[in-house]
C-alpha positions in Angstrom: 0.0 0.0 0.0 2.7 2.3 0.6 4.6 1.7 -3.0 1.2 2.1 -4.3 0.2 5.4 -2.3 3.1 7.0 -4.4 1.0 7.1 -7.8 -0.6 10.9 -6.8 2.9 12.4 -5.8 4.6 11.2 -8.8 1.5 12.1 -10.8 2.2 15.9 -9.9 5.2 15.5 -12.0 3.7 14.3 -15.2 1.8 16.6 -17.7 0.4 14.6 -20.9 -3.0 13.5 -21.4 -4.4 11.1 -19.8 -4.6 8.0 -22.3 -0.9 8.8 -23.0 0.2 9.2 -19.6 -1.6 5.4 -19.2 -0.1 4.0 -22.4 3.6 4.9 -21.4 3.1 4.0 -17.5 2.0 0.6 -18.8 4.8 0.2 -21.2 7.5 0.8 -18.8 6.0 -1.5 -16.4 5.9 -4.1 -18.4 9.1 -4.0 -19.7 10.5 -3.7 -15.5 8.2 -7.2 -15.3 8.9 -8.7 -18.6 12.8 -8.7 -16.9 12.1 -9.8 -13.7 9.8 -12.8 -14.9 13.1 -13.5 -17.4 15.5 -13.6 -14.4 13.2 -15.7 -12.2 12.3 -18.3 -15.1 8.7 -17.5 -15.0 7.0 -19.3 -17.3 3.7 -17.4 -19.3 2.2 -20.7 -20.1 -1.9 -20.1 -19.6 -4.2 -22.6 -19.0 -7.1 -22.5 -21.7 -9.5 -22.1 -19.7 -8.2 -18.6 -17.8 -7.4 -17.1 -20.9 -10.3 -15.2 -21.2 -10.9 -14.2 -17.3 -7.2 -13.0 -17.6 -7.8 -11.0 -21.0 -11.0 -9.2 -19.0 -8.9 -8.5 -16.1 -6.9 -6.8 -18.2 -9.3 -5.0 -20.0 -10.8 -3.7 -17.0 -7.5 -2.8 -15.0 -6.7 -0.4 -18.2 -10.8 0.3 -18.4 -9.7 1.4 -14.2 -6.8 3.4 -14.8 -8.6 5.6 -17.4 -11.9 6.2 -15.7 -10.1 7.3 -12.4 -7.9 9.8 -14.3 -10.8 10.9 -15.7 -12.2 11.8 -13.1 -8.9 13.4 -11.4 -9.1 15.9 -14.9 -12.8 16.7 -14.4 -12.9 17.6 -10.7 -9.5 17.4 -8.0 -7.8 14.3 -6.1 -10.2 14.5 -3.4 -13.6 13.5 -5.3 -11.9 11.5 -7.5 -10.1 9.7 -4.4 -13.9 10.0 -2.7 -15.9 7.6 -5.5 -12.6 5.3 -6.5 -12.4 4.3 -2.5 -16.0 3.0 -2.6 -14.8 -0.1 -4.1 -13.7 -1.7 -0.8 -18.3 -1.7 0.0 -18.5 -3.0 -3.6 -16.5 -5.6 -2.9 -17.8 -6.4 0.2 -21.4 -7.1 -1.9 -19.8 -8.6 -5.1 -17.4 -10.9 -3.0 -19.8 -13.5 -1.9 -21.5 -13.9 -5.8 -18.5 -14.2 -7.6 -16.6 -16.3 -4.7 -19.8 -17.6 -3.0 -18.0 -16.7 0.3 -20.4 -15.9 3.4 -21.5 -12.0 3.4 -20.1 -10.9 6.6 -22.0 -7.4 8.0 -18.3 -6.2 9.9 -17.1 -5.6 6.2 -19.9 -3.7 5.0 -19.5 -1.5 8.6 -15.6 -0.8 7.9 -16.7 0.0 4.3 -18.7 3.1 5.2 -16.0 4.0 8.1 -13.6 4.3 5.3 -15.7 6.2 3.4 -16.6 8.6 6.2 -12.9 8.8 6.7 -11.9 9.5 3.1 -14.9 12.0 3.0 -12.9 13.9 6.1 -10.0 14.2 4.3 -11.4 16.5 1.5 -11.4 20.0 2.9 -14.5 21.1 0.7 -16.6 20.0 -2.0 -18.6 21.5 -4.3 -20.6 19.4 -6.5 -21.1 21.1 -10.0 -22.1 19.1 -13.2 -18.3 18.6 -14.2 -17.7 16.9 -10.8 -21.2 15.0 -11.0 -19.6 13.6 -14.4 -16.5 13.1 -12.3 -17.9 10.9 -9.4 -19.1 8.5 -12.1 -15.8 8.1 -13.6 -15.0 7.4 -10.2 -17.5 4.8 -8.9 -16.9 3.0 -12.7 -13.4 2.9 -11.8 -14.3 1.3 -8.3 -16.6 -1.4 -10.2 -14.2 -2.4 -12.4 -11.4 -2.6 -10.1 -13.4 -4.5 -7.8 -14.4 -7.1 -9.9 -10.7 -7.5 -11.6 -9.4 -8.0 -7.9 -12.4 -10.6 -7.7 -11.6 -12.4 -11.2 -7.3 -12.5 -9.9 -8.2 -14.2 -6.4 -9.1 -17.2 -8.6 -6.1 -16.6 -10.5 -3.4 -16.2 -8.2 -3.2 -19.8 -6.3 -2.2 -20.9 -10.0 0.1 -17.8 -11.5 2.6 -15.4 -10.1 1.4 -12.1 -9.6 3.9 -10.8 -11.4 2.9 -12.8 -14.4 -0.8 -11.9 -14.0 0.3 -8.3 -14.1 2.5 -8.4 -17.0 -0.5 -9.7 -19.0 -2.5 -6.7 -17.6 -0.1 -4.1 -18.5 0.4 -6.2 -22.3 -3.3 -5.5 -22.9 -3.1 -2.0 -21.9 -0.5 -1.4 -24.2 -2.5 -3.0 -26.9 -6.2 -0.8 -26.4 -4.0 2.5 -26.1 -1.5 1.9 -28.5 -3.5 4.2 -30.8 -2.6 7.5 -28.3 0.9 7.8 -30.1 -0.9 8.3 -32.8 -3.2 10.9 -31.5 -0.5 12.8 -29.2 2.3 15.0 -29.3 5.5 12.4 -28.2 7.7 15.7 -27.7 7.0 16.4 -24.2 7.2 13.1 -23.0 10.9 13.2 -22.9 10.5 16.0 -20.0 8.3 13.9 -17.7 10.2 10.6 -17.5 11.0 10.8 -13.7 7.6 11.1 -12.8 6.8 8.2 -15.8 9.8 6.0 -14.8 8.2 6.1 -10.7 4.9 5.8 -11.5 6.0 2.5 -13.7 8.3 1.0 -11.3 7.5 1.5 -7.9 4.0 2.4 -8.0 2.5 -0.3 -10.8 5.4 -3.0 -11.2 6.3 -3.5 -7.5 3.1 -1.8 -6.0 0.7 -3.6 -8.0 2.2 -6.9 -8.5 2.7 -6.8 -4.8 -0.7 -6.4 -4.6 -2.0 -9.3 -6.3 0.4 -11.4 -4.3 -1.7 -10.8 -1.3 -4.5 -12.2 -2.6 -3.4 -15.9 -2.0 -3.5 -14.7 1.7 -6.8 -12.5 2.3 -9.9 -12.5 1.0 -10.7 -9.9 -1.5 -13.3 -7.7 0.4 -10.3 -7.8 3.6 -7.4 -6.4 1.2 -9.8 -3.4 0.0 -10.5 -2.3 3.4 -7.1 -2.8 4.3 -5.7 -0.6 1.1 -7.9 2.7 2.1 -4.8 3.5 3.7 -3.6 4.7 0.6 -4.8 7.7 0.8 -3.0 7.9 4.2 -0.1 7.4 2.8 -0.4 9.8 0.7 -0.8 12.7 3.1 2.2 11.9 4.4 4.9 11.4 1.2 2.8 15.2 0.6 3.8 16.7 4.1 7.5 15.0 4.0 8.6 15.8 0.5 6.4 18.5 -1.2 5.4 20.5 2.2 1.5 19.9 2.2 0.3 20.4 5.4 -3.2 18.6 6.2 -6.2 20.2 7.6 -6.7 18.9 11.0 -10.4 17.5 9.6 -7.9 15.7 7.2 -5.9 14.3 9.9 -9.2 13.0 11.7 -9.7 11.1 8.4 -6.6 9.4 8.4 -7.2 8.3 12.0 -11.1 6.6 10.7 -9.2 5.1 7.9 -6.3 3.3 10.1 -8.6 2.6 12.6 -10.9 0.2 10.1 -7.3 -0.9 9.2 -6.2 -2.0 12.1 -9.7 -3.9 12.6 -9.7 -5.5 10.0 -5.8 -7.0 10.7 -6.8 -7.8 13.9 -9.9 -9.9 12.2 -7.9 -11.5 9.7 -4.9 -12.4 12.0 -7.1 -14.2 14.1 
């Protein structure tokens, strides 16, 4: 969760559009992966049968990705943040059809504590019709994140993570290859720092370490547990670019860990 909480600072760095931004992140992940997989002797080898489930996974991580920084574009981080982090109560209903795992009412509970946590840490919102438009990027981006996570927990007991991810980012690559096409490549050359983090530490360690976890947790338990994310977040902002939090933001953070902590408690036990 940390690697992963570092996607919004190195974000402030890049400056392309968004299908671009995407399209390159992707790349460069996937050529970090493709390496790793090389030196570890991964094998790609599918079985025929999860072929499909791992083609829709991908399509809906890249579907993910897009819709969320769409909705970042239309409105700011906070709404954007606000509907994405409503996947962890998504999951909590969608997790018992697709898994036919017991609904438990304690995940439902934390999901709304999250919520009213994340909700703290937004100093103001003003709902106008571009940030209407934006809060349903947002909660598409939750769906389809949720149910990706749902379709990898039956994946991962079979394939790395890092294997499942380097077919993710391969079918990016492919649905946005057209964006070179469309964009000016000039200024890319001036954003690779924030490009080469983003691609590294946020999607090919964060996210592959990410998957991982699902062998370990159920679904609905690791979406609770990564609303600290946003936590995280705060903090890289206050250590390394100076952004001081609103004390209603720091009463956020504290909802948020606290339905973290719960929920390690629960699952420890």
């Amino acid at each position: 969760m940390l690697l992963l909480g570092t996607s919004g600072p190195f974000g402030k760095y890049i400056d392309l559009p968004v299908p671009l931004t995407i399209e390159i992140r992707a790349l460069l992940a996937l050529l970090f992966l493709l390496g790793y997989c090389k030196w570890k002797g991964l094998s790609f080898r599918l079985r025929q049968k999860d072929v499909w489930p791992i083609i829709l996974s991908g399509f809906l991580m890249c579907l993910h990705w897009t819709t969320y920084f769409k909705s970042l574009q239309l409105s700011n981080v906070a709404i954007g943040m606000l509907s994405l982090f409503t996947y962890p109560v998504w999951t909590a209903f969608l997790e018992p059809l697709f898994l036919k795992t017991r609904f438990q009412k304690i995940h439902l509970l934390l999901g709304i504590l999250v919520l009213a946590g994340i909700y703290l840490l937004v100093p103001e919102i003003s709902f106008g019709n571009s940030q209407t438009l934006a809060i349903g990027f947002g909660i598409c981006s939750a769906l389809c994140y949720a149910v990706r996570n749902l379709i990898l927990k039956t994946k991962v007991a079979i394939y790395q993570g890092s294997v499942l991810m380097s077919y993710q980012l391969f079918i990016t690559c492919i649905v946005l290859f057209p964006t070179y096409f469309f964009y000016d490549l000039g200024p890319v050359v001036g954003q690779w720092k924030g490009l080469l983090g983003v691609a590294l530490i946020t999607t090919a360690m964060g996210h592959t370490m990410f998957i991982n976890t699902f062998r370990s947790f159920s679904v609905t338990t690791i979406s609770i547990l990564s609303s600290i994310q946003p936590v995280y977040g705060i903090i890289i902002g206050v250590l390394f670019m100076a952004e001081i939090p609103y004390w209603s933001t720091v009463l956020g953070g504290i909802l948020i860990l606290f339905s973290v902590v719960i929920e390690s408690i629960r699952s420890y036990r």
